[in-house]
C-alpha positions in Angstrom: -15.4 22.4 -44.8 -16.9 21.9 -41.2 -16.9 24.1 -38.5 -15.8 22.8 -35.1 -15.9 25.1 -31.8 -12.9 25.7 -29.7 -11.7 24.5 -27.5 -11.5 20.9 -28.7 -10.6 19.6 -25.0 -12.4 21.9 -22.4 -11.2 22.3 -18.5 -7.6 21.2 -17.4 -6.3 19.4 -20.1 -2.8 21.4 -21.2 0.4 20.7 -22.8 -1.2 18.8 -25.8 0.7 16.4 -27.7 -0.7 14.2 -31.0 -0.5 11.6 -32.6 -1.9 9.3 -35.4 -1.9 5.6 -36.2 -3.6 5.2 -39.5 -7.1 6.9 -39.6 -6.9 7.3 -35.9 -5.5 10.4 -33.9 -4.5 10.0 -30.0 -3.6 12.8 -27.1 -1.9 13.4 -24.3 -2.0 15.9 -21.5 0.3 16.8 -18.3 -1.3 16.0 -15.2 1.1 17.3 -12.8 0.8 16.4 -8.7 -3.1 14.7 -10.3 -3.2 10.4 -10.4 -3.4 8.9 -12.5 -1.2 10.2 -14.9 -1.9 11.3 -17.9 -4.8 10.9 -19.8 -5.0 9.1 -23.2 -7.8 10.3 -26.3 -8.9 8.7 -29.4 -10.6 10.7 -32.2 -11.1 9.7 -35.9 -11.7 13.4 -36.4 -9.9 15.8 -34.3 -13.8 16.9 -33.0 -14.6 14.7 -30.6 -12.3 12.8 -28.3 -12.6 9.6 -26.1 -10.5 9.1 -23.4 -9.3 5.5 -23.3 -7.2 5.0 -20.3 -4.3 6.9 -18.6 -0.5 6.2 -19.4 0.7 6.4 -15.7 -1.7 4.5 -13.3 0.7 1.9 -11.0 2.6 3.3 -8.0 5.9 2.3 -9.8 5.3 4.4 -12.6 3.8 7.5 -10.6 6.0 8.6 -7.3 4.2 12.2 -6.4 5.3 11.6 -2.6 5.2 15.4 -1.1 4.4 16.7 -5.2 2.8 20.2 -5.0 -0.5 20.4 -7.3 1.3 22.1 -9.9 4.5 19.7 -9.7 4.7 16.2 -10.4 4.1 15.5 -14.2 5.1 17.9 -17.3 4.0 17.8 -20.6 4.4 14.7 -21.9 4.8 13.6 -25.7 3.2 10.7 -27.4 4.6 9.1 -30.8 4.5 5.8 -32.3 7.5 3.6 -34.1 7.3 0.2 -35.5 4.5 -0.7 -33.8 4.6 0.7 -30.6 3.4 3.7 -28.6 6.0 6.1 -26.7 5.1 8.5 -24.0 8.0 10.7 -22.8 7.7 13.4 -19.7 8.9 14.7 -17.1 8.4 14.0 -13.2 10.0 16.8 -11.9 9.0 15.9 -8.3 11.9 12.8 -8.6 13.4 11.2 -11.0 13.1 13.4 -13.9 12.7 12.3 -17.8 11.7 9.1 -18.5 9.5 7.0 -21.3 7.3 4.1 -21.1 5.6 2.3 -23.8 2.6 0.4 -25.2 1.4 -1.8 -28.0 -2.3 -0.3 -27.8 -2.7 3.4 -26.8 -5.2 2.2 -24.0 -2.2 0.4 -22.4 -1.5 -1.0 -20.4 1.6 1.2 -20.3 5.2 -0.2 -19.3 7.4 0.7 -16.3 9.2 4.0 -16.5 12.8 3.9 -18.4 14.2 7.1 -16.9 17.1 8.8 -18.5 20.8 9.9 -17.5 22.2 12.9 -18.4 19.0 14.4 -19.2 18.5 17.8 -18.1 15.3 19.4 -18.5 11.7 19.7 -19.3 9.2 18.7 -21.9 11.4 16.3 -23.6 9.8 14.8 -27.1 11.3 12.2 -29.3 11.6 11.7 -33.5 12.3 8.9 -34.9 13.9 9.4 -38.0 14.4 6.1 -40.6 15.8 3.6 -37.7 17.0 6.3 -35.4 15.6 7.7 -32.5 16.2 11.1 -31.4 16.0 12.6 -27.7 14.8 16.4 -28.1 15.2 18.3 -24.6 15.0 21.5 -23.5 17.5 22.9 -21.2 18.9 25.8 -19.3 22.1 27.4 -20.6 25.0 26.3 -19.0 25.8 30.4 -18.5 22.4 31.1 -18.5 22.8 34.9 -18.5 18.9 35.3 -17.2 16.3 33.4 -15.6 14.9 31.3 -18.2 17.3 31.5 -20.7 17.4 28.1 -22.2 18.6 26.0 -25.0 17.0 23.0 -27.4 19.2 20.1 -27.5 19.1 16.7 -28.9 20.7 13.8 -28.6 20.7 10.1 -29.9 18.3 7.8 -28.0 19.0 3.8 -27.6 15.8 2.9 -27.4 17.0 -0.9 -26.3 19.2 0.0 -23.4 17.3 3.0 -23.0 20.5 5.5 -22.8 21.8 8.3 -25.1 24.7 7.9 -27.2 27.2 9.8 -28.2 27.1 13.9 -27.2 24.5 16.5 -26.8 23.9 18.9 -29.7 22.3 22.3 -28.4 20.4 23.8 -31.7 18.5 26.8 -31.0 18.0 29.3 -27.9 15.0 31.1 -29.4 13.7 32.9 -32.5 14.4 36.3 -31.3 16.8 37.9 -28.4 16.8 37.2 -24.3 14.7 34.6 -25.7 12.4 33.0 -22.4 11.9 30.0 -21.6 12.3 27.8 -25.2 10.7 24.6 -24.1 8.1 22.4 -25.6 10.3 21.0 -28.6 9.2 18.9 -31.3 11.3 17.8 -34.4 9.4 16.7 -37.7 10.4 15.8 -41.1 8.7 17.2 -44.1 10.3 17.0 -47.8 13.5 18.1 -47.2 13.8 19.8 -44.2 13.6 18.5 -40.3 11.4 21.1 -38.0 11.8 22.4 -35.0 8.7 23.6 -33.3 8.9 24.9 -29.8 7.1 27.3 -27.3 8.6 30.5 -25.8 8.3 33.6 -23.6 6.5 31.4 -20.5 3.1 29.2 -20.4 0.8 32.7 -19.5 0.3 35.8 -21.5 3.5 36.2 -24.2 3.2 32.5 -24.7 3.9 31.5 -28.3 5.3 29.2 -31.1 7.8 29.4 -32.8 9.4 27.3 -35.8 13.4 26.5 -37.4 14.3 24.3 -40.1 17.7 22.7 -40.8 19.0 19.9 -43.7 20.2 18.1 -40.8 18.3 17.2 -37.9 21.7 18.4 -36.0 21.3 21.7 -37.3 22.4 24.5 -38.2 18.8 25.7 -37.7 17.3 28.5 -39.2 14.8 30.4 -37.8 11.5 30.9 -39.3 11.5 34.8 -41.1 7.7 35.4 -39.6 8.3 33.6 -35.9 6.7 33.2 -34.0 4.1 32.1 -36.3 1.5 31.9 -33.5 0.8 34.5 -30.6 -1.8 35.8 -29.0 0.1 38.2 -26.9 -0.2 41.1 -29.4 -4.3 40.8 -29.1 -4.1 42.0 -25.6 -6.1 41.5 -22.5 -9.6 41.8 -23.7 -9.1 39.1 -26.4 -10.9 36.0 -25.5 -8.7 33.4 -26.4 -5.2 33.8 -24.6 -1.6 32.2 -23.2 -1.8 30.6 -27.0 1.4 28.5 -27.1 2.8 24.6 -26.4 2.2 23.5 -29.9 2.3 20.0 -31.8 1.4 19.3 -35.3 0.1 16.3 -37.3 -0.7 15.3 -40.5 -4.0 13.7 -41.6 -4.5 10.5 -43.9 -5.6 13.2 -46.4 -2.1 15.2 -46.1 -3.6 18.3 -44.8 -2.2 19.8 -41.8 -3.4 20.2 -38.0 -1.7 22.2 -35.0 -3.4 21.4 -31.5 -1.7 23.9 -29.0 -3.0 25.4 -25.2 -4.8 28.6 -24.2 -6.7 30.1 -21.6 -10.5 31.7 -21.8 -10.2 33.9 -19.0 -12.7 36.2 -17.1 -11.8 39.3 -15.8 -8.0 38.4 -15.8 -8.9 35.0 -14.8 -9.4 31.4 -15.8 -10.2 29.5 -13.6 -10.6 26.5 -16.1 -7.0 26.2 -16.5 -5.0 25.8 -20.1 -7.3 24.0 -22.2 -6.5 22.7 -25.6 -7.4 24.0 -28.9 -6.5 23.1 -32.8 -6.3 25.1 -35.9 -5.4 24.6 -39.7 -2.1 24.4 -41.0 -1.1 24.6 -44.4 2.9 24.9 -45.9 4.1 27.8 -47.9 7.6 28.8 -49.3 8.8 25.6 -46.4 7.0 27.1 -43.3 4.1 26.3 -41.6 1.6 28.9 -41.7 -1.3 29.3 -39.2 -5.0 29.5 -40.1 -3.7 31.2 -43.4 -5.5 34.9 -43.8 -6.3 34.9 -40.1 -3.2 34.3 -38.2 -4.9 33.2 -35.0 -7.1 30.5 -33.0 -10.8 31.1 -33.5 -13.5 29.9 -31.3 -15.4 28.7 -34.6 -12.9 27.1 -36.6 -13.3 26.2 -40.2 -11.6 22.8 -41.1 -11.6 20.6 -43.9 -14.1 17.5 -43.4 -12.6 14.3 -41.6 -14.2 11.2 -41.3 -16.6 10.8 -38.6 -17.4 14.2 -38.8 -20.8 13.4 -40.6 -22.3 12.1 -37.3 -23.7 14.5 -34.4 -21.4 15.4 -31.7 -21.4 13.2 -28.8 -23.6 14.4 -25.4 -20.6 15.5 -23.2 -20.4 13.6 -20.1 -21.7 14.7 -16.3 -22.8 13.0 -13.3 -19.6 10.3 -12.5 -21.9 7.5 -11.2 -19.3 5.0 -9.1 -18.3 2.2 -10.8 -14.9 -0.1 -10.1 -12.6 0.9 -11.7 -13.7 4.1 -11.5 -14.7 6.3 -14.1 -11.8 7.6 -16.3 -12.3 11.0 -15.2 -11.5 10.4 -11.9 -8.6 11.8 -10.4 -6.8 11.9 -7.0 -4.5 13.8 -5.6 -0.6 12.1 -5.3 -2.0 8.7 -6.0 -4.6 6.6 -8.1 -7.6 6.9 -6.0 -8.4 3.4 -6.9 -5.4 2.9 -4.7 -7.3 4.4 -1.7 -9.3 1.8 1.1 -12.5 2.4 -0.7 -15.2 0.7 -1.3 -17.9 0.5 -4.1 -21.0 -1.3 -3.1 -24.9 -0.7 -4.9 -23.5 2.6 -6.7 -22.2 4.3 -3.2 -18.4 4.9 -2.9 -17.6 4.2 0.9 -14.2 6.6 1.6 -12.5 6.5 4.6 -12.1 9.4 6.9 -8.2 10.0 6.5 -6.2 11.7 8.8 -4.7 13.4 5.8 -6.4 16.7 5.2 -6.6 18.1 1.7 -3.4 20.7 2.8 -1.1 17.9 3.1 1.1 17.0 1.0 0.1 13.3 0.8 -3.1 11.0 -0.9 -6.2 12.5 1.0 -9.8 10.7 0.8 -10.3 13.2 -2.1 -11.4 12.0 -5.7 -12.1 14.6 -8.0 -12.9 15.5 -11.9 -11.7 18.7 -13.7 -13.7 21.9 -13.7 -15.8 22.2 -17.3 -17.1 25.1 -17.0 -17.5 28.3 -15.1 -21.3 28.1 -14.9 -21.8 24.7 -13.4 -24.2 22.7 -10.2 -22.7 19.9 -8.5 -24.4 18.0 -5.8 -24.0 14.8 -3.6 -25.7 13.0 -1.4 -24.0 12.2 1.8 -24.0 8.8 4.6 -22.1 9.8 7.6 -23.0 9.2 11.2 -20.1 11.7 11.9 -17.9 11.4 15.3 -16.0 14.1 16.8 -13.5 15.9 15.0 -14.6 14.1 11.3 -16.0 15.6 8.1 -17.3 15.3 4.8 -18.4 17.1 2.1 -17.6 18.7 -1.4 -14.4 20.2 -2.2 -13.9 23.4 -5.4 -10.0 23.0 -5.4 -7.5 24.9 -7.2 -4.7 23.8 -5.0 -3.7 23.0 -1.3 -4.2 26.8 0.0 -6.8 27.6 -2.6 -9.9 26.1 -2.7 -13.5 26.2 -1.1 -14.9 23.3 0.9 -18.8 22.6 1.7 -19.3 19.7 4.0 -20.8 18.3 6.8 -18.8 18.6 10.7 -18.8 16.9 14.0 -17.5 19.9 16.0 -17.3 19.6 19.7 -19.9 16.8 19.4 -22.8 18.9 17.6 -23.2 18.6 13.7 -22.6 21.9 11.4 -23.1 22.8 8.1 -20.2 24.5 7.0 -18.3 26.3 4.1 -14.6 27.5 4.6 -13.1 29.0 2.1 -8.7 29.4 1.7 -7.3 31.5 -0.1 -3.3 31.7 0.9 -3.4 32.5 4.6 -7.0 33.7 4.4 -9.1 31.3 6.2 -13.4 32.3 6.2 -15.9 30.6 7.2 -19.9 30.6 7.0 -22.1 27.8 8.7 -25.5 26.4 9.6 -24.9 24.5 13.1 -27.8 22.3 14.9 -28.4 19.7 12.1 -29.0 16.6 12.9 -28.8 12.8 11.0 -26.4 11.3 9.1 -28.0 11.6 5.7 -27.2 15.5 4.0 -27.3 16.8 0.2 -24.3 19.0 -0.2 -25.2 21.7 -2.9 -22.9 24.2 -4.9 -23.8 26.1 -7.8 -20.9 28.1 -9.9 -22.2 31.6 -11.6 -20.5 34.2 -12.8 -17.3 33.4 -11.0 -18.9 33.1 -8.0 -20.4 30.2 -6.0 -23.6 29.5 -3.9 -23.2 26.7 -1.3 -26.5 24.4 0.1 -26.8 21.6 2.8 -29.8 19.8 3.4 -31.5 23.3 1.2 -30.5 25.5 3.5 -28.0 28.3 1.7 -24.8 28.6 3.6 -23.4 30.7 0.8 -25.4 32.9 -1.5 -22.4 34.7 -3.5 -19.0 33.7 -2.7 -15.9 35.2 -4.9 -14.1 32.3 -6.6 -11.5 34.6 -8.6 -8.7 33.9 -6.1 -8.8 30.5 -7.6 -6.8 30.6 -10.5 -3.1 30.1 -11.9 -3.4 34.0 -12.0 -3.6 34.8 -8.6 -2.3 32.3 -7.4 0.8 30.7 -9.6 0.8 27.5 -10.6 -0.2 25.2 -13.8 -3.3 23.8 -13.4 -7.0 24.3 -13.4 -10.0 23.6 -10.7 -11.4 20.4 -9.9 -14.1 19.4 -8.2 -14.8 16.7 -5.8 -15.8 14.4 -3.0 -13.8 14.7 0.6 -13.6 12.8 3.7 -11.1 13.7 6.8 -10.9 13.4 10.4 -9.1 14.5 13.1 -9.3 11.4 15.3 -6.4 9.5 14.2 -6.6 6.5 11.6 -9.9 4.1 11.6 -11.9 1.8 9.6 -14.5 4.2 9.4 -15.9 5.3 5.9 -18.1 7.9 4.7 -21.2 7.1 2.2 -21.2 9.0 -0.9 -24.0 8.9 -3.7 -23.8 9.5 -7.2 -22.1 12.6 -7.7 -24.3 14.7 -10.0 -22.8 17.3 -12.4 -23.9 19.7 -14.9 -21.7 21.8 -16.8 -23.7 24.6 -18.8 -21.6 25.5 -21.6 
């Protein structure tokens, strides 16, 4: 046995779904209104992951025009069949459910196939012998509440890429007014087929919840001790929370793995977003049972040795230094930022001072990486002989009315140092005007859910309340990111701002 800490995937990386090819296990994430889509890991030992490319990175397979942060792309599912990977989701800012595919995980990835007549989130696929099977998730036809839904699958020609024949819906939920069954996966172990889906909502009576059938039509049966993992009766204080959004896989050795989302929040918050963690599975009486004699996720969890596991950890990852292509943990907003007018010349990423402002919803001169940890320091050093009415700085985003900004004005022709913070319709703002130059460090420190902001050394912001910034207080799916910004006010231009490397250090 080893011991591994969750979770296995810190920061914004929800809606897990797992695969594995031989000795080798791969996963996916949603991404949502973020570019490129979907990230895709590699581990030999469910410990420590690589990211190896993204599924959805060309503008035909990514339209986000006018996406919200938290719309865009849903939890996706990854599988693999006769030599090829499949990745099905949802973009439920246009077009819906579609799949693409790949002969190496790394990609590159083909054009979407999207899907008629296919209602619905979180979609997943099983192939079964030679068959493939479309599993959706649906609302009732009579839905008699809001999120009362229904599983349904279907028969999947993979070569046309339509459905045949008709729709079976087979399960509504393990227990009544059932809300929000989503997230299916079907398996097949012995002689049942599976049916493993999430219910009661993505935040605090998230779950997962299991039914078995002879047939993978159905009739299924639900599982006697369902959900057979929740957090929800823990309560608030508990650590580890919003535990549902399961998948399971099976390692060369036979043993059993479930990786699944949670939150860690802080005084009712987290502003890390869903996160993914894993825990031990093993089979009794034809059910899967959870981390057997504990019944939930641990932050120290015992599992039986993998291969691979025998070396030290990998040192995680910081400062992004700017490379083309850019570094795989580089994310826009609505669009690949490699798809931006940048430039990378001698380690300095040139961005252009957009019109776009990060409250539209379009690409802004924004390029980002997700939010580690809550105890963090970021800096940047900043090129900018700024003209009226432009800007450039750091950006702590949670989403287009929630986030904090640190960065260097032209206002009225005189330079300022400024932080504005948004939160809703609440606009504040603290500043250091009379600076002068066009080379600034732009410093922020997070703490204790709260964030100092430097320039040039000088403090703008000695203790500023980041709470706000957070799916709980202010909806949505996703977690911070943080980031370099450029914007202007002037109208459209050639002119670019000069970033250096962007230096991070996430403490836990």
């Amino acid at each position: 046995m080893i011991t591994i800490t969750n979770p296995i995937q810190k920061g914004f990386y929800p809606d897990p779904s797992i695969c594995r090819v031989g000795e080798e296990f791969y996963m996916v994430h949603s991404t949502f209104a973020y570019a490129p889509g979907i990230p895709v890991f590699k581990s030999n030992n469910l410990r420590d992951w690589e990211q190896i490319g993204h599924v959805l990175e060309r503008e035909e397979q990514l339209c986000l025009n006018g996406a919200k942060v938290s719309q865009g792309i849903y939890a996706p599912t990854i599988r693999y069949f006769n030599g090829l990977f499949y990745v099905i989701t949802t973009n439920v800012s246009g077009g819906g459910n579609f799949y693409v595919t790949a002969e190496t995980a790394n990609g590159p990835w083909s054009d979407p196939i999207y899907l008629e007549n296919a209602p619905g989130i979180d979609p997943s696929l099983f192939f079964d012998d030679e068959t493939c099977y479309y599993v959706g998730q649906r609302a009732k036809e009579n839905a008699a509440y809001y999120g009362d839904c229904e599983i349904w699958i279907q028969e999947l020609d993979l070569r046309e890429g339509k459905l045949l024949g008709k729709p079976v819906s087979v399960f509504d939920g393990s227990m009544k007014h059932t809300i929000w069954a989503e997230g299916p996966h079907v398996y097949r172990k012995d002689d049942f087929y599976y049916l493993m889906l999430a219910e009661g909502g993505t935040a605090f009576h998230h779950s997962v919840a299991v039914a078995r059938s002879r047939s993978v039509f159905g009739p299924y049966e639900s599982c006697p001790h369902n959900p057979i993992l929740t957090h929800r009766h823990l309560g608030h204080g508990h650590p580890i929370q919003n535990i549902g959004h399961g998948d399971l896989v099976e390692s060369p050795s036979g043993d059993w793995f479930m990786v699944m989302l949670g939150t860690r929040p802080k005084n009712g918050c987290a502003e890390l977003g869903r996160e993914t963690f894993l825990a031990n599975v093993e089979w009794e009486e034809d059910w899967p049972v959870v981390n057997p004699m504990v019944g939930t996720v641990m932050e120290q969890q015992k599992m039986k040795f993998l291969p691979g596991c025998d070396r030290a950890k990998p040192a995680a990852r910081g400062d992004i230094l700017w490379t083309s292509p850019l570094d795989m943990r580089c994310l826009g907003l609505r669009g690949n930022p490699d798809m931006l007018p940048l430039k990378i010349e001698q380690g300095k990423l040139y961005l252009p001072f957009k019109t776009v402002t990060i409250e539209d919803l379009s690409v802004p001169s924004f390029i980002c990486t997700r939010l580690l940890s809550r105890s963090f320091e970021a800096w940047v050093e900043i090129d900018a002989d700024l003209m009226e009415g432009e800007e450039a700085g750091l950006i702590y985003f949670y989403d287009e009315n929630h986030y904090v900004k640190a960065v260097i004005k032209n206002r009225a022709g005189s330079l300022e140092a400024v932080m504005i913070k948004r939160t809703g319709d609440e606009v504040s703002e603290w500043g250091n005007p009379v600076i002068s130059g066009s080379l600034h460090t732009i410093y922020l420190k997070g703490e204790d859910q709260r964030l100092l902001g430097e320039a040039d050394q000088t403090v703008l912001v000695d203790s500023l309340e980041l709470k706000e910034l957070c799916s709980e207080m202010a909806g949505g799916f996703t977690g911070c990111t943080i980031g370099v910004y450029a914007a202007s006010e002037r109208g459209e231009s050639e002119r670019m701002a000069s970033f250096g490397t962007l230096y991070l250090d996430f403490m836990d």
